[in-house]
C-alpha positions in Angstrom: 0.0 0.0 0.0 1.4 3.6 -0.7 2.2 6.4 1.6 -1.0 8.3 -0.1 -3.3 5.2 -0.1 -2.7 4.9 3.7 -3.7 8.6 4.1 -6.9 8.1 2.2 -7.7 5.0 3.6 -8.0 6.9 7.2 -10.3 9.5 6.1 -13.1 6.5 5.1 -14.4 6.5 8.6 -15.4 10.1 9.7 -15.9 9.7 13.9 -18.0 13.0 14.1 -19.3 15.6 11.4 -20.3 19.0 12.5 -21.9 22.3 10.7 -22.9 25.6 10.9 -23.7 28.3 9.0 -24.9 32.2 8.7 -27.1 33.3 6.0 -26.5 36.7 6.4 -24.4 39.3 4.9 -21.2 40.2 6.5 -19.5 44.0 5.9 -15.6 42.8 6.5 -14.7 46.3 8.1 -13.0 48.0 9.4 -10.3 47.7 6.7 -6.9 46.0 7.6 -8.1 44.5 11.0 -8.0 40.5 11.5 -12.4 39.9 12.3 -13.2 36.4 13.5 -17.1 36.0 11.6 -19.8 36.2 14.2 -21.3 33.1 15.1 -19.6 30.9 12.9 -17.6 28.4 15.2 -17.7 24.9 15.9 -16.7 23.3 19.3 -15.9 19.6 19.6 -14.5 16.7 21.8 -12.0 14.7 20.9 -11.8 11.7 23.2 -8.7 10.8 21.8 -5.4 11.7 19.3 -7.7 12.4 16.0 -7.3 13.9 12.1 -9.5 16.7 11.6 -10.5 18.2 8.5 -11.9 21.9 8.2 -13.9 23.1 5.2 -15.2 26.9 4.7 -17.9 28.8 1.9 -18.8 31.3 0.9 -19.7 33.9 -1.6 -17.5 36.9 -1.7 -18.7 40.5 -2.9 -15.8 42.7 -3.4 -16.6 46.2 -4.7 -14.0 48.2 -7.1 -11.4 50.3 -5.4 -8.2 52.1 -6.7 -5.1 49.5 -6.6 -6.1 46.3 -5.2 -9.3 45.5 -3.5 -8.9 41.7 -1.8 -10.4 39.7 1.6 -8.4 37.2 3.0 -9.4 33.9 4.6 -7.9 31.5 6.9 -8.9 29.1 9.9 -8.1 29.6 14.0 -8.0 26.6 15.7 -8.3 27.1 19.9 -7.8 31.0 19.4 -4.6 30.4 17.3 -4.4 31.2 13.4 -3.9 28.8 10.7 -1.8 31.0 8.5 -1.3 27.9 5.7 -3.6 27.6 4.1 -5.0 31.3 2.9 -7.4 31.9 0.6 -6.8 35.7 -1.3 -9.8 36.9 -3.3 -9.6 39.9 -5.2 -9.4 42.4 -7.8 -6.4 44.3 -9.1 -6.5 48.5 -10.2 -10.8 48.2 -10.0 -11.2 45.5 -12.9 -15.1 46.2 -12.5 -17.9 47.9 -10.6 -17.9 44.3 -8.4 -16.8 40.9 -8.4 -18.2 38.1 -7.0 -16.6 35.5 -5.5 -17.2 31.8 -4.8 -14.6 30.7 -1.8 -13.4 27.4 -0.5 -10.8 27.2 2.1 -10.0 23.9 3.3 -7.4 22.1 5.4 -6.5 18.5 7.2 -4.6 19.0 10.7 -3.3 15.3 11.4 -2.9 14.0 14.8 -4.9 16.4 16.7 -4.7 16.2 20.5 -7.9 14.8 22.7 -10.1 17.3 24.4 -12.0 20.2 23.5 -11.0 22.3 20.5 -12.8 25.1 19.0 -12.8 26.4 15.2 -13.7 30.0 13.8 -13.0 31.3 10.0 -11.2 35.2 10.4 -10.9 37.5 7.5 -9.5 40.6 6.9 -10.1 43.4 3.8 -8.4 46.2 2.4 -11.7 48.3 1.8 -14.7 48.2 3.9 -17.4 47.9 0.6 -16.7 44.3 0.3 -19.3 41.8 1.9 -19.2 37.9 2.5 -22.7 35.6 2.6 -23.6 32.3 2.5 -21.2 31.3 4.6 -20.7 27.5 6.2 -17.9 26.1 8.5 -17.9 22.2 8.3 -15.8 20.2 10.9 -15.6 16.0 10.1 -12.8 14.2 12.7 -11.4 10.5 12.0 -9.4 8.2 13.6 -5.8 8.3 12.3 
């Protein structure tokens, strides 16, 4: 068996799946400050050393501004931030009037320690005209 089939074989057996969402529409602002979104976390319990994997949507307005007019995305796990992945979506010199945006982040953390962990999506904007909506935050956990 390969390195990769052994990796995908331990993903076949999800332990736990959680969800949430918000249906409304975010303002990211102020500009150029870190904003955790409101509401949209997921606590679990691990009872024991676990693989987690994190999935984020959403839809991403982002209005026309001179130079570059991009939100940024990435996951904190237990108040820390995920810095790797990010996902950057933009426009460059006010391409158009707006853009919209369809956004997936996602990300596996292996060997996850037991006990309680919490998960949040934080974003951050260089103008404050660009809005998020439609936005989920789907947690799944497996045995490694």
């Amino acid at each position: 068996m390969t390195t990769m089939q052994a990796q995908l074989d331990s993903f076949e057996n999800p332990i736990n799946t959680y969800y949430t969402k918000l249906n409304g529409v975010l303002t990211v602002t102020p500009a150029f400050a870190v904003l955790e979104i409101p509401t949209l976390n997921i606590t679990f319990d691990l009872s024991g050393i676990s693989s987690v994997y994190l999935s984020f949507t959403c839809q991403a307005e982002i209005t026309a501004v001179a130079g570059t007019s991009s939100v940024w995305f990435f996951f904190a796990v237990d108040g820390e931030d995920v810095l790797s992945p990010v996902n950057r979506v933009g426009n460059t010199n006010g391409g158009s009037t707006k853009d919209f945006f369809s956004v997936n982040l996602q990300h596996v953390i292996e060997n996850m320690t037991a006990g309680i962990h919490n998960v949040t999506v934080r974003v951050s904007s260089e103008s404050t005209v660009n809005t998020l909506s439609s936005m989920t935050l789907y947690v799944q956990t497996f045995t490694p």
